[in-house]
N, C-alpha and C positions, 0 to 999 in steps of 0.2 A: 892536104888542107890548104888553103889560100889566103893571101891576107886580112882576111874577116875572120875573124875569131867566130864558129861556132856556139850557138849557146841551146843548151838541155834546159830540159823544163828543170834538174835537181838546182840549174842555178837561178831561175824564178822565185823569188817567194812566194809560197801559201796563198797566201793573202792577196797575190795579184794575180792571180789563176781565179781565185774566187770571184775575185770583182768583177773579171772580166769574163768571164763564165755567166755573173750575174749580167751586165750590162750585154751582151749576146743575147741573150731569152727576152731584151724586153723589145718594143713592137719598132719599128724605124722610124716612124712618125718621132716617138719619143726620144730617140736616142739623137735624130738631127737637132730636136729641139731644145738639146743638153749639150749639143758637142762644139758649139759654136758662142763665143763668150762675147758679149757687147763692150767694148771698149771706148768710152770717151776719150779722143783723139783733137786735142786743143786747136783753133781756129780752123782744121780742116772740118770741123763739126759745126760749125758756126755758124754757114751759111750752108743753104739748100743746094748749092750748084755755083761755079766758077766758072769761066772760060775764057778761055788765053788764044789768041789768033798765031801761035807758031811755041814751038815745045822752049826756043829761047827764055821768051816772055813767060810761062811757066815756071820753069826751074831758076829763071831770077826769082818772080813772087815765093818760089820757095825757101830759095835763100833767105830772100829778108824776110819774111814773115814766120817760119815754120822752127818749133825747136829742133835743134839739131839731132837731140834722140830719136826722133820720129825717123829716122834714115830719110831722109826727101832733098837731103842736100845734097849739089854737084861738087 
């Protein structure tokens, strides 16, 4: 065995076998249209489009403008 731990379905729960069994059977269409979650993402949502003439000028405007949870800081 190698340093990934093996995992059996006895150490799945039920419950997440079912789900996922259910979420399998339903059509693709459906399931892109649930797997993907809309997040509001503060001032980069703001405006329609940016453009910065060199990645400098970028990742300054990130610096000062962007909260720093958003990981976008240098």
């Amino acid at each position: 065995m190698n340093d990934v731990e093996q995992t059996t379905s006895n150490d799945i729960p039920s419950e997440w076998i079912a789900e996922f069994d259910a979420a399998a059977r339903r059509p693709l269409a459906q399931r892109l249209r649930y797997a993907f979650i809309r997040t509001y993402k503060p001032v980069l949502d703001d405006a329609p489009y940016r453009s910065f003439d060199s990645m400098s000028q970028y990742r300054a405007w990130c610096d000062r403008h962007l909260p720093i949870w958003l990981g976008y800081h240098s």
